[in-house]
BADO-84969 format. One record per residue (C-alpha): residue number from 0; x, y, z. Coordinates in Angstrom, 1 decimal. Last residue first. Example, Ala and Ser with C-alpha at 12.3 -4.5 7.8 and 13.67 -1.06 7.14 Angstrom:
BEGIN
KERO,k,X,Y,Z
KERO,1,13.7,-1.1,7.1 $
KERO,0,12.3,-4.5,7.8 $
This chain:
BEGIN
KERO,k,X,Y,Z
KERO,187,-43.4,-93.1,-2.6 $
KERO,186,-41.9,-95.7,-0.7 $
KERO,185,-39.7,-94.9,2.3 $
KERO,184,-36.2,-97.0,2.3 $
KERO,183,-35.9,-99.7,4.7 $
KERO,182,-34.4,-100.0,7.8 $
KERO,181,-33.7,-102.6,10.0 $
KERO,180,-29.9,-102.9,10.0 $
KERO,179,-29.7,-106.1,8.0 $
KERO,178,-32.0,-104.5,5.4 $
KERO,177,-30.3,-101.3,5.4 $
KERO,176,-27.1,-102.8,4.6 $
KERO,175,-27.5,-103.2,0.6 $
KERO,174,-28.5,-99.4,0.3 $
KERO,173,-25.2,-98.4,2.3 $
KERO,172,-23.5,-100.4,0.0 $
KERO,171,-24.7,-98.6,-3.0 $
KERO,170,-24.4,-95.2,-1.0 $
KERO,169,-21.0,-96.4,-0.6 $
KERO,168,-20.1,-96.8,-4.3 $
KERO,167,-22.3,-94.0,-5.4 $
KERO,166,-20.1,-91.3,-3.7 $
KERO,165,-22.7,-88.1,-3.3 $
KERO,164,-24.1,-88.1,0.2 $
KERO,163,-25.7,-84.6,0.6 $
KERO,162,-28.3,-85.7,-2.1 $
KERO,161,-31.1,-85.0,0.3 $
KERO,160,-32.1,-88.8,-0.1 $
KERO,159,-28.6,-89.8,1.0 $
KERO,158,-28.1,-87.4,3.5 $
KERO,157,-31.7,-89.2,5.2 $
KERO,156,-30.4,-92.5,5.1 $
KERO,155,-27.4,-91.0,7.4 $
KERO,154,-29.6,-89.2,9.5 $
KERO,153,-31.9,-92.1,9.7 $
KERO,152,-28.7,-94.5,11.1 $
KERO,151,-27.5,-92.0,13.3 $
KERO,150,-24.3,-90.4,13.2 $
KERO,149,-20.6,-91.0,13.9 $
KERO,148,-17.6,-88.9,12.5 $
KERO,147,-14.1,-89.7,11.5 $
KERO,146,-12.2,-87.3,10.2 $
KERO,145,-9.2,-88.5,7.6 $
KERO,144,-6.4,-87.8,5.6 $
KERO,143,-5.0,-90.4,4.2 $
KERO,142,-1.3,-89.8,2.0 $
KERO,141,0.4,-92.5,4.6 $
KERO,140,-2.5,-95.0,4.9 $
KERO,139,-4.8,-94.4,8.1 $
KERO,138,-3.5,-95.6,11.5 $
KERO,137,-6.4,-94.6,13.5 $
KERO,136,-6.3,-93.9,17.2 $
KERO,135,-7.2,-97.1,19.4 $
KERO,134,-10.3,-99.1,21.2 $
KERO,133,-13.2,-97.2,19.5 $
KERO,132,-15.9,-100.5,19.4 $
KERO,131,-18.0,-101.5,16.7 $
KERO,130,-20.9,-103.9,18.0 $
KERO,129,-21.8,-105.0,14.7 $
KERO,128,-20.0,-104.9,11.4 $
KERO,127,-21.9,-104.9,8.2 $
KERO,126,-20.3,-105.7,5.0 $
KERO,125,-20.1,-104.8,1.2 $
KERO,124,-17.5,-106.5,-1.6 $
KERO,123,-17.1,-104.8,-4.2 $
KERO,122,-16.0,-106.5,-7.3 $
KERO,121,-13.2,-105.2,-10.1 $
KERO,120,-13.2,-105.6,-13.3 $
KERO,119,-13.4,-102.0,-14.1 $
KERO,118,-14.8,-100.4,-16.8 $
KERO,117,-18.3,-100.9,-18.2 $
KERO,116,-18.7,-103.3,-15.0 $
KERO,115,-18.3,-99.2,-12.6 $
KERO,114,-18.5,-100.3,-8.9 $
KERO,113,-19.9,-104.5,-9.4 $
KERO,112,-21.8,-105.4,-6.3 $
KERO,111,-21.4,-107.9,-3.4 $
KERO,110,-24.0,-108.1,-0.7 $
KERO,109,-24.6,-108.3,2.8 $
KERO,108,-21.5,-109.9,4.0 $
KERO,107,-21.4,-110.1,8.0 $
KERO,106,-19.2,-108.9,10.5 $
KERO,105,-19.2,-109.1,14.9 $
KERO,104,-17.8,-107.7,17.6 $
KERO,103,-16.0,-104.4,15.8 $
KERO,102,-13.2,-102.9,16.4 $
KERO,101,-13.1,-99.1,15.9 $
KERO,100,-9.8,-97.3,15.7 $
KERO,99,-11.2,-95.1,12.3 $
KERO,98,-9.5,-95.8,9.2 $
KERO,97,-6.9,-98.7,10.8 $
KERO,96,-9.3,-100.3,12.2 $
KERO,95,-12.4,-100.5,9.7 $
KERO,94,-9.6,-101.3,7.1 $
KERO,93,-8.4,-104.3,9.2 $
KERO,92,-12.1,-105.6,9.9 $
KERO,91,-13.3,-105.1,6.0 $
KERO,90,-9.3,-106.6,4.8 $
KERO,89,-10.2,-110.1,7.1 $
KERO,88,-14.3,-109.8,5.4 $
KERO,87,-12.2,-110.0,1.9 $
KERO,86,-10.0,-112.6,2.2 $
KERO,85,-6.7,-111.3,1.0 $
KERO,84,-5.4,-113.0,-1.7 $
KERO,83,-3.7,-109.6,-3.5 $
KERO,82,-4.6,-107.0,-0.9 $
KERO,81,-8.3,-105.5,-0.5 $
KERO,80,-8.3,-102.3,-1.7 $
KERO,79,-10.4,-99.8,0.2 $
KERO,78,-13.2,-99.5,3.0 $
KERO,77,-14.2,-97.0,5.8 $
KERO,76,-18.1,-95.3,5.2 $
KERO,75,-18.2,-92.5,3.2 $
KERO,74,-18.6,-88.6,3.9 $
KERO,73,-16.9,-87.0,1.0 $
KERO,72,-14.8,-84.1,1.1 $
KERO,71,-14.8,-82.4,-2.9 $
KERO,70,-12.4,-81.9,-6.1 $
KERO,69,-14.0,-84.9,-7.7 $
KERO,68,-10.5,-86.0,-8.6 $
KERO,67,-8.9,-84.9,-5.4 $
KERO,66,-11.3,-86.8,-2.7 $
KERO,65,-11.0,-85.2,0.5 $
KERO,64,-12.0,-87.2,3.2 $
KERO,63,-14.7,-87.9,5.7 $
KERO,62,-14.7,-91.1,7.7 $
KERO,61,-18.3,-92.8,8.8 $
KERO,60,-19.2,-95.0,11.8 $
KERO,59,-22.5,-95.9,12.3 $
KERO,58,-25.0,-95.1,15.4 $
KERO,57,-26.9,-98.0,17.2 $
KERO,56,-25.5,-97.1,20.9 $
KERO,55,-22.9,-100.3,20.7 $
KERO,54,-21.6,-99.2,17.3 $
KERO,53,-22.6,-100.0,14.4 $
KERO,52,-19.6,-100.1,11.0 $
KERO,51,-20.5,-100.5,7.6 $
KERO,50,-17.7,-102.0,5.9 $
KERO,49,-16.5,-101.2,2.5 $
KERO,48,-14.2,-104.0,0.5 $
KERO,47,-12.3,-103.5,-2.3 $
KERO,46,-11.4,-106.3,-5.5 $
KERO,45,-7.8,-106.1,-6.6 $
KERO,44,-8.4,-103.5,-9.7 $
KERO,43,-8.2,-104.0,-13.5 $
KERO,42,-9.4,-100.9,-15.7 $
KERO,41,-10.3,-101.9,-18.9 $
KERO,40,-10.2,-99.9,-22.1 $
KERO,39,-12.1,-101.5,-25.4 $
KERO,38,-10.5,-100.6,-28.3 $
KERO,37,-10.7,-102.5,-32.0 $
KERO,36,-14.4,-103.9,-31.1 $
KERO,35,-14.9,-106.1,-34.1 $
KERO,34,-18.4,-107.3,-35.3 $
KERO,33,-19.1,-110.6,-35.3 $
KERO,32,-22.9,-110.6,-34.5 $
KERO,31,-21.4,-112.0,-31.0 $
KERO,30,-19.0,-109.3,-30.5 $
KERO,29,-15.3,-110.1,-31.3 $
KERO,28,-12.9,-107.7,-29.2 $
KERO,27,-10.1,-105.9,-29.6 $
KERO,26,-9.1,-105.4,-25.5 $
KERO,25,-7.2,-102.2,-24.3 $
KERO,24,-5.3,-101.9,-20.9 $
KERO,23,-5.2,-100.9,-17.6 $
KERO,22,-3.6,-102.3,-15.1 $
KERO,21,-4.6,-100.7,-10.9 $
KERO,20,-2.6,-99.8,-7.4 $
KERO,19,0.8,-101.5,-8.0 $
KERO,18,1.3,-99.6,-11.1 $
KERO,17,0.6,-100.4,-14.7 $
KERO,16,-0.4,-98.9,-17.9 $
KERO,15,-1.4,-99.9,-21.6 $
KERO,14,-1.3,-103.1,-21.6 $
KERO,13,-2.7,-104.9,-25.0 $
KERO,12,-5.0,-108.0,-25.3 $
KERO,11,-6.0,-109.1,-28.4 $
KERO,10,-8.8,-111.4,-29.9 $
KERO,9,-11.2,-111.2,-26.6 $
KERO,8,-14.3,-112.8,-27.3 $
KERO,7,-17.5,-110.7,-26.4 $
KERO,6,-19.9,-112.7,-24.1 $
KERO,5,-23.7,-112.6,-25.2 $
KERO,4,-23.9,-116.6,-25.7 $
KERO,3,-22.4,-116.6,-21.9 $
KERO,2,-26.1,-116.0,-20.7 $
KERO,1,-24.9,-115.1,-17.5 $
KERO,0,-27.6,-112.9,-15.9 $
């Protein structure tokens, strides 16, 4: 998946924007055959973290929250930016906490995927936590605001199919925990 002979060379490098949350800038770059590229945009992120969170009774843990740019609540699963050198199962367990007050007994990686690789440089990083806990309120970010809700682990596979779970990043996460949670998606 590598095959660096396919890599584009970057002749220039301009930024166009910055803010503590994300850079973005253009890139002129040199495509193998030699052709020039004169604007490429790139979005540069801190990598992010979502956690899939079980509790005791087998159910996972899920925040809902109104997302401006698609104008719509979404049901996700807790995550968000990992800090600058932060490892990323230590931002999972403190973005599970302060989200939703669970704590969980256990966390594993599952899988790490790439949210939007035309864009963003970003990596996701995707994590099941086991045994989750409720031992405080939230503490969500200052503009957060957040419901948290539990179901169970069909009923959230089944939103999915139904289309009633629409952010791609956590279904895509959701997909890469099913395996360590038992499940697996019906063939047709």
């Amino acid at each position: 998946m590598s095959d660096k002979s396919r890599f584009w060379k970057v002749l220039k490098s301009r930024e166009l924007f910055k803010s503590n949350f994300f850079r973005f800038r253009s890139d002129e770059c040199e495509l193998p055959d030699g052709r020039v590229m004169p604007n490429y945009y790139v979005m540069e992120f801190t990598d992010w973290v979502n956690v899939i969170p079980v509790t005791e009774d087998n159910k996972i843990v899920l925040v809902e929250q109104y997302r401006h740019a698609a104008k719509a609540v979404c049901l996700e699963v807790p995550g968000g930016a990992a800090d600058p050198g932060e490892d990323p199962k230590r931002a999972a367990i403190r973005e599970l906490r302060e989200e939703t007050g669970f704590v969980p007994e256990d966390v594993r990686l599952v899988g790490v995927h790439h949210p939007n690789p035309a864009m963003q440089n970003n990596k996701m990083h995707t994590f099941v936590a086991y045994g989750c806990k409720l031992v405080e309120s939230p503490e969500p970010d200052e503009f957060e605001d957040i419901r948290v809700v539990t179901k169970e682990i069909p009923e959230v596979i089944d939103m999915i199919l139904k289309g009633e779970m629409t952010h791609s990043i956590i279904i895509a996460s959701i997909l890469l925990a099913l395996p360590s949670l038992g499940f697996h998606l019906p063939r047709k």
